[in-house]
N, C-alpha and C positions, 0 to 999 in steps of 0.2 A: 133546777139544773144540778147535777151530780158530778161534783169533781173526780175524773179517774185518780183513781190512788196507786202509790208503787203498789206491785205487785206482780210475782214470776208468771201468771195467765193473763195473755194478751186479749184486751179489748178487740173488738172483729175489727175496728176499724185504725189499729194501731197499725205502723207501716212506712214503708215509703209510697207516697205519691208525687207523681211527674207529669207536667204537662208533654204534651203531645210531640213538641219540640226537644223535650228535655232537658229546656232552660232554665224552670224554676224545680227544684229536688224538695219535695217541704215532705220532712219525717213526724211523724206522730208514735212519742215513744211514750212506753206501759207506764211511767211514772208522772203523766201528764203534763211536760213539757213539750215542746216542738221546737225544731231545727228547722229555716227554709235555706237553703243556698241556692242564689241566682247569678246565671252565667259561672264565671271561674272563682264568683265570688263565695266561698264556704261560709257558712252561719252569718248569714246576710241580717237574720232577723230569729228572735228569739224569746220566748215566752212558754206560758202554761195555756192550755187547753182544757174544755169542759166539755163532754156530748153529755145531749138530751136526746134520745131516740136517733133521728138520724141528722139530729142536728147541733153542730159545732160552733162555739164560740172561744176567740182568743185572745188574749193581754198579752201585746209585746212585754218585752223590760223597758221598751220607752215609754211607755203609758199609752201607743197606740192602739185600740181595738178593731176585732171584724168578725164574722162570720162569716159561714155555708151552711149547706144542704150536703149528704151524703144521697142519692138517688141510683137505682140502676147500677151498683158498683162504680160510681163516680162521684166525685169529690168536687162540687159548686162554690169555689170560695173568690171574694174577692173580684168578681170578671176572669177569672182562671177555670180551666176546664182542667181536675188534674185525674190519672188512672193512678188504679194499686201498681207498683211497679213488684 
């Protein structure tokens, strides 16, 4: 597993993704942190991120972990369906 490191050239998979409703916002930013905000709630949840191929693993700051799949230009995390917004 390969930590993304800061760096001014984005990962293909850096981004915003949104699920379908537009409920849950989870950004994946080039310094391999992530932002999720759900509903009107902003930085609902917050941690570092690692892809291996097309596959993502994450450590909130609470000590929670999870995983996806990136497939098809979508993002499998969690029981969430999310697109590149």
């Amino acid at each position: 597993m390969q930590r993304i490191q800061p760096t001014t050239a984005s990962h293909p998979y850096t981004g915003m993704w949104i699920t379908a409703d537009g409920n849950i916002r989870h950004e994946l930013l080039p310094n391999g942190r992530y932002d999720e905000a759900r509903g009107n709630r902003e930085s609902a949840y917050q941690g570092r991120y690692e892809v291996e191929g097309d596959y993502i693993r994450y450590w909130d700051d609470t000590g929670f972990t999870a995983d996806g799949t990136f497939r098809d230009g979508v993002l499998y995390h969690a029981g969430m369906v999310l697109y590149r917004k």
